[in-house]
C-alpha positions, 0 to 999 in steps of 0.5 A: 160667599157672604157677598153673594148672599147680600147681593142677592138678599139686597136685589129681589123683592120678598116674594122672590126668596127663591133666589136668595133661598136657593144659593144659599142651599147650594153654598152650604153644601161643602161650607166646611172645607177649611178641614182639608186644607192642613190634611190634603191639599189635592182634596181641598181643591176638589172640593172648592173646585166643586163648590165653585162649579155649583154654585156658578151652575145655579147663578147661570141657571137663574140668569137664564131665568131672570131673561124670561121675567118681563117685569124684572127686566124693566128699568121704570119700577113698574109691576104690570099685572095680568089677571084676564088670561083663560086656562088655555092661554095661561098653558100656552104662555108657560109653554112659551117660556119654557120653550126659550128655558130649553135645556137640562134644567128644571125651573119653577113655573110658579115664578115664571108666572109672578116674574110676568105678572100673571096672577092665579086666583089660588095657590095651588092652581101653579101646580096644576096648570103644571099637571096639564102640560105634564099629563100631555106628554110635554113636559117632565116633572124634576125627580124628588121635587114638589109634585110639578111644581119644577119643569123642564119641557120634553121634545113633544113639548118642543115641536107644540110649541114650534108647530102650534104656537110658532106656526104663522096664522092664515089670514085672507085677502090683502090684509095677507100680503100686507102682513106677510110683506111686514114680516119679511121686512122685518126679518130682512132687516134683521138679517142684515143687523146681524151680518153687519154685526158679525162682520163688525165683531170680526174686524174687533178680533173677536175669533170665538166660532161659537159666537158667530154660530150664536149670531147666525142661529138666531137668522135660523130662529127668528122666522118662527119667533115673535119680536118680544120672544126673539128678544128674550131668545137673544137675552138669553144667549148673549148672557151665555156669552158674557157669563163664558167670557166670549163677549164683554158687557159694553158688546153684549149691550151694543148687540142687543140695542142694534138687535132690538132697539132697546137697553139691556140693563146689566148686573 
């Protein structure tokens, strides 16, 4: 654990404690085991089964964080800042990150908006852009926690940001065509990488359904995404992938480059 705990000290910048902060707390819940090891095998194992399993649910649950973090994806050092965006706009991205984080977990909106660069002019106001969203009906506050500060969405949240953000804008004329005839390309394209790529992982001895069920979601997801959203949505299912040992990182690299043309800087 003191490994872990220096790795993670040693990778994120200050103002990211939560990392650090966090597995720690998660780890210091059952640090005393080495009682039950002289009086009761069977519950010794419990509770280091038990240690285990939460600790590997927080560093799953911050992997998936980190793939929404632009900026710390970034392998040239750079920070870009985004001080401009209105109140709407800062709402709808949020929604937009919170909408590929989907799941059983609550996430702090505060470092989705720092790991972005996008700065509020006031600390408070991470909270109560989280309030707005809260009060629509489209996201739900974590039980206990501080006021909104952790969200998750809630289904009404969900189906906003499908049909309002997601919806493909109408426009006029040729300028139409010419960008419905992109989009179609491009996801023809990609539809044809991904068949190409199952087809490849087949004749590799790659078995695992659910790995060809991932590839084929993302043809079904693609249509309503965004290039860099759809980035982000295949970030985060190849690192489930790799974190459940269906793929090894040499595959999820290949399969991320051929899918976006760009370089998955692993851990």
């Amino acid at each position: 654990m003191s490994n872990i705990n220096k790795l993670l000290a040693e990778s994120f910048s200050p103002e990211f404690e939560y990392f650090t902060r966090g597995f720690n707390e998660v780890s210091s819940h059952l640090f005393d085991i080495s009682a039950y090891i002289k009086r009761d095998t069977e519950s010794f194992k419990l509770v280091f089964n038990k240690l285990l399993y939460d600790c590997n649910n927080f560093l799953d649950k911050q992997m998936k964080l980190l793939c929404v973090l632009d900026n710390a994806s970034r392998s040239d050092g750079e920070w870009p800042i985004v001080s401009s965006l209105t109140t709407e706009e800062k709402i709808n991205f949020l929604m937009e990150k919170l909408y590929l984080l989907y799941g059983e977990e609550w996430y702090p909106i505060k470092y989705i908006f720092i790991g972005n660069g996008i700065l509020v002019k006031r600390a408070g106001e991470y909270v109560e852009l989280g309030k707005i969203i809260v009060d629509k009906g489209w996201a739900k506050p974590q039980p206990g926690s501080n006021s909104n500060a952790m969200l998750r969405l809630t289904a009404q949240g969900v189906n906003y940001v499908e049909q309002k953000l997601h919806k493909p804008k109408r426009t006029r004329g040729s300028r139409s065509k010419s960008a419905h005839s992109k989009t179609d390309s491009r996801l023809d394209d990609l539809n044809k990488k991904i068949d190409a790529i199952i087809e490849d992982l087949k004749l590799k001895g790659y078995g695992q359904e659910i790995l060809f069920e991932e590839l084929q979601d993302l043809k079904e997801q693609a249509p309503k995404l965004g290039v860099k959203q759809f980035g982000q949505l295949l970030k985060g299912k190849l690192f489930d992938l790799g974190l459940d040992s269906v793929i090894n990182k040499e595959t999820i690299a290949s399969v991320y480059k051929n899918l976006t043309e760009q370089v998955f800087h692993l851990p």
